[in-house]
Each structure stands twice: as C-alpha cells, then as structure tokens.
C-alpha positions as CSV (number, residue, x, y, z in Angstrom):
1,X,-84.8,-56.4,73.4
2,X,-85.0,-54.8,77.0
3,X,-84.9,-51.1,77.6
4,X,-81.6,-49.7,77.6
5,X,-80.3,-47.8,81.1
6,X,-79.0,-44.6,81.3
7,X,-75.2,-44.1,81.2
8,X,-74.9,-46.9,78.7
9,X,-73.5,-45.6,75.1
10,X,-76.1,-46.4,73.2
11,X,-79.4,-45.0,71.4
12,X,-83.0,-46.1,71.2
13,X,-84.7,-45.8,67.9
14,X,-88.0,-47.2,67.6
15,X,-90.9,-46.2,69.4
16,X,-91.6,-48.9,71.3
17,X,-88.5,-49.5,72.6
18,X,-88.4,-45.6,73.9
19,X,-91.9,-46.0,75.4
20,X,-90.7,-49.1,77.3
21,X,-87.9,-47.3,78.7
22,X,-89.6,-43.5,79.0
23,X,-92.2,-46.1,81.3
24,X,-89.3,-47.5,83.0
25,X,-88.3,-44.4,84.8
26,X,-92.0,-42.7,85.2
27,X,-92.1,-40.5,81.7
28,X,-95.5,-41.3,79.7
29,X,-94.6,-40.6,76.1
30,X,-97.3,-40.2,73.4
31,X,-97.1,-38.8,69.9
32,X,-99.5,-36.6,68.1
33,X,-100.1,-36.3,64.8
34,X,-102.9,-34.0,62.9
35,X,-104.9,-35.3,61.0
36,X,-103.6,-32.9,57.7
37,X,-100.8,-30.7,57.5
38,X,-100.4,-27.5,59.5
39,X,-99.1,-24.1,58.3
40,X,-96.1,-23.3,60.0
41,X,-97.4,-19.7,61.2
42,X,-100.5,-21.9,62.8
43,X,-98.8,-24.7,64.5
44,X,-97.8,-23.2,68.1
45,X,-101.3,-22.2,68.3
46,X,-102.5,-26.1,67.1
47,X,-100.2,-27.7,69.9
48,X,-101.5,-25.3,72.7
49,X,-105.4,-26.5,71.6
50,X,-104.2,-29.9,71.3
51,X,-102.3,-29.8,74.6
52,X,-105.0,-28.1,76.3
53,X,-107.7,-30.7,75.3
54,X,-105.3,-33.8,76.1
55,X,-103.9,-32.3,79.2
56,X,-106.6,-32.6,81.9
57,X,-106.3,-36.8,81.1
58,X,-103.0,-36.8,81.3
59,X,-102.9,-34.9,84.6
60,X,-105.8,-37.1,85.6
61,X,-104.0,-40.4,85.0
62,X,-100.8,-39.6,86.1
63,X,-101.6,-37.7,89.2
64,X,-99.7,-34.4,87.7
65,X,-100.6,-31.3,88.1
66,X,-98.3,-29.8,84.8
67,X,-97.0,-31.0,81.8
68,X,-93.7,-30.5,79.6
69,X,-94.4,-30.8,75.9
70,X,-91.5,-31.1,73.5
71,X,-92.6,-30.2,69.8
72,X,-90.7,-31.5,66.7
73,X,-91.5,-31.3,63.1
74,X,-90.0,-32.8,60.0
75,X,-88.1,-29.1,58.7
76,X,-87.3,-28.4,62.3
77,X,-83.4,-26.9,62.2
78,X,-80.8,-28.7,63.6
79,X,-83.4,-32.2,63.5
80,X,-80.9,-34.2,61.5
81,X,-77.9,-33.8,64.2
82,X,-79.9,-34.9,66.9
C-alpha cells in the first residue's frame, strides 16, 4: 500500500507504513525500546541518556543540528484517544 498524503481522512497504523511516509516528507522515525522495564520516577532521566547517546548519529546522518523527541508509554494518560 503506498504512503498516505496529508489532508486525506485517513490513519496509518503499522510501522512501516508510517516510516515510509515520515520518509516521504524528510522525518526519520525510529523507536526505542529498553531492554527491561523502567520505573516511572526513572524514565525522563533514561530517555535523556538514551537521547544523548543516539543523538550525535542522528545529527550526523541527517545533517541536523537538534532533535525533537516525542516519548510515549503504554499507561501514558489520554494514549487510548489518540
């Protein structure tokens, strides 16, 4: 199935299908997952190690010199509604 555009009325649910579109319009989407759970007073402070060690590749292959990290977890409020 090809990428869906924006503006249509529709949703992408499988991975693949939203890196192929993320890539589409220049967004490099990756998803990290520890390798055993993470207390929920500990996990800002896991993302900003884990961001910190991933981030100078990512700048390096994409030519940025930031990066935007969006951070989601299973008992996040609202998740479901999204």
């Amino acid at each position: 199935m090809a990428p869906s555009h924006p503006g249509e009325d529709n949703s992408l649910t499988e991975k693949e299908e939203i890196c192929a579109y993320l890539g589409t319009i220049g967004i490099t989407y990756e998803q990290w997952t520890p390798a055993h759970e993470i207390p929920k007073a500990r996990r800002q402070q896991v993302l900003a190690t884990m961001l910190w060690r991933k981030s100078d590749r990512l700048k390096s292959e994409g030519g940025y010199v930031a990066a935007d990290v969006e951070s989601c977890a299973c008992d996040h409020a609202g998740l479901d509604a999204c």
